[in-house]
N, C-alpha and C positions, 0 to 999 in steps of 0.2 A: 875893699875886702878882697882877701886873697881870693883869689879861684877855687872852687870843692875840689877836695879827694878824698879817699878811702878813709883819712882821719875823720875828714870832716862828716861824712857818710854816720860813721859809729856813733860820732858826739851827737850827732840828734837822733840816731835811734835808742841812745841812752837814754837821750832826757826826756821822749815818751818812752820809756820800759819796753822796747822793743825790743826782740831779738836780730841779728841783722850777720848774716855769713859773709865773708870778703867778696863769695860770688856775688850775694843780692849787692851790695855794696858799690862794685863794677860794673854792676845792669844801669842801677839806677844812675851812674854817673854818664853809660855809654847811653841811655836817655835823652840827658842833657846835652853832650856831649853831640848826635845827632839834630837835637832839635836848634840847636848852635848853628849847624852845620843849615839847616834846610831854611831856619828862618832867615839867612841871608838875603835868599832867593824868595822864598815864599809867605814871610810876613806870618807866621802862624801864632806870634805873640809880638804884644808892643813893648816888651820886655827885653833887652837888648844885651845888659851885661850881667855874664855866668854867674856872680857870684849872687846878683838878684834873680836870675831866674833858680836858681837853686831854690834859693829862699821861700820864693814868692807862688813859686808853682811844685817844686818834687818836696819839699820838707810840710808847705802847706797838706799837700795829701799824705804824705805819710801820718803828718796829725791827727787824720781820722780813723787812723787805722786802730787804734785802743779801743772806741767804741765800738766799732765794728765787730771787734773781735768777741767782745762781751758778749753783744747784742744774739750776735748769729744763730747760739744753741735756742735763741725763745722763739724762733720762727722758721727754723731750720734744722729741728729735731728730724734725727732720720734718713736722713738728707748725705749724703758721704762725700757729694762734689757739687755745694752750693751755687747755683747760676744768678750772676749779676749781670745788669744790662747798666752797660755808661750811656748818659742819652748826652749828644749836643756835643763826643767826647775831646774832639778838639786835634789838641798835640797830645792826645790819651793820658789828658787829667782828669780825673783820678787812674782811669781804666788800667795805665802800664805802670803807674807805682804798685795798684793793690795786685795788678796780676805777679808782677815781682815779691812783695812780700807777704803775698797771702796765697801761696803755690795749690791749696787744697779749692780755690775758687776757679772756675769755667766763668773768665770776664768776656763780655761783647760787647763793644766799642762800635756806637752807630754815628754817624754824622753824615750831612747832607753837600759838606764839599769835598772835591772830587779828591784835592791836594790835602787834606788834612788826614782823607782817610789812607790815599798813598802813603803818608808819612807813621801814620801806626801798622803800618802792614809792612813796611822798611822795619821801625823797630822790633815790630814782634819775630819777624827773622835774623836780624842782627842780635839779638837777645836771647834767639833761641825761646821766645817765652811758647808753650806747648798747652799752656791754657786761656791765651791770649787770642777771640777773634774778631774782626774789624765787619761793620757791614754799612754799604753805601747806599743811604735811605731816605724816605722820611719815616720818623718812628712812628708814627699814628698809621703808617701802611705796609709795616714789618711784620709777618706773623710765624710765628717762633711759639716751641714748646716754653710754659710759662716761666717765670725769671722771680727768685727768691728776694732779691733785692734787685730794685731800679733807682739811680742815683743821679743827678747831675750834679756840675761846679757852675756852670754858666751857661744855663738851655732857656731856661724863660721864668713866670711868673708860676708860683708853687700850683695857681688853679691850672694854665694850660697842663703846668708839666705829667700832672696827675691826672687830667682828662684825654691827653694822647696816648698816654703809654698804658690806661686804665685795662686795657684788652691783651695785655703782657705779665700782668700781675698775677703769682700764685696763691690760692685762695688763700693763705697765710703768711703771704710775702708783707712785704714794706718799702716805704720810698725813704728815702736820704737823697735831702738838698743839702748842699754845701753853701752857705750863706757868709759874707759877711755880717751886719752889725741884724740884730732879730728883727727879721721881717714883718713887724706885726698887721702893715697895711695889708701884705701880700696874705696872712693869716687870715685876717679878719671876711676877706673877700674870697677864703678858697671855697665854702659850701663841699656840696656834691661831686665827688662824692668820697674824698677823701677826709677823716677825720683830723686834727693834730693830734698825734701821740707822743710827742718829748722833744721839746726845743733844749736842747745841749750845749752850752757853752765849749766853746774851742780853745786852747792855749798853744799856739806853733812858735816852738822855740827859735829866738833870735828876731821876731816879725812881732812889733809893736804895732796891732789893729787887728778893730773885733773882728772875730770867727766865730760859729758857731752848726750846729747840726739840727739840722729839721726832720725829725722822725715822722713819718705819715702812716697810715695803717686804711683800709678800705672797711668801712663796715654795712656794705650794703651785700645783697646778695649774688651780684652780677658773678656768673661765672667765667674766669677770663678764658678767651680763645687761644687754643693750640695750635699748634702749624700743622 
């Protein structure tokens, strides 16, 4: 597969119905482009060649970004600059795709090694992104005014992910896990105190293997902690 660029950029923001400017376009390539650049040295994916980490991690998240966009007015009435929290977020998968194509969200990009979080605080100023910020944690001892959405791609099992971050959740927020094929083990054993609210099939254009979206909703009364 040849290497991405700008064509390559538009043709999968076409085929999810995205809108996509040559800037965002440039970001999301100078992304990869960096994360090329770092995992040399730093091993931040076992993903090796541009044309699969394209694929396999920046077009994956772009994937989600249709439902998201849906989603957001039923939980985020009111709301003028939505706050998502990426847990676990890596080489800021999801966090610096959606801070790129969703400019109206305040993303926070938490992870607990030291070089991953370097490396989204490298991008988010190489990128200029102005709604993008990184914090070096663990998230069960992060306390932040509450976060509309909390999401991960690959933090843990749907019950830990939802009883760490439980104290971050706004009382009408929602979780999104990023799954492969549908978790139902990990379902069956989430309990308390999260409910399932909409398991969503994924289609990411050019990547033959299941995806899907795990909607979570809280329906207990806890009220989450502020900072």
């Amino acid at each position: 597969m040849p290497p991405p660029d700008r064509a390559a950029a538009h043709a999968a923001a076409q085929a999810l119905g995205l809108p996509l400017s040559d800037g965002q376009a440039d970001q999301l390539l100078g992304h990869l482009k960096l994360l090329q650049q770092w995992n040399a040295a730093y091993n931040l994916t076992a993903v090796r060649d541009p044309a699969a980490m394209w694929l396999q991690h920046v077009v994956d998240c772009m994937a989600a970004v249709p439902a998201l966009t849906r989603a957001l007015p039923s939980f985020c009435a009111g709301t003028t600059r939505p706050r998502v929290l990426d847990v676990g977020s890596g080489a800021g998968l999801p966090g610096v795709v959606w801070a790129v194509l969703l400019p109206q969200l305040d993303v926070t990009c938490i992870d607990t090694v030291g070089k991953k979080v370097a490396f989204i605080r490298q991008v988010s100023g190489a990128l200029q992104l102005g709604n993008l910020q990184v914090r070096h944690a663990r998230v069960e001892q992060l306390r932040e005014p509450p976060f509309h959405l909390i999401t991960s791609r690959a933090f843990a099992s749907l019950a830990d992910f939802t009883r760490l971050t439980l104290h971050l959740l706004a009382p009408q927020g929602r979780w999104l896990a990023m799954k492969g094929k549908a978790p139902t083990d990990e379902l069956a054993e989430l309990g308390w105190p999260a409910t399932m609210f909409h398991v969503e099939p994924l289609a990411v254009p050019g990547l033959q293997a299941e995806r899907c979206l795990v909607w979570l909703k809280n329906d207990t009364p806890t009220t989450p902690m502020a900072g």
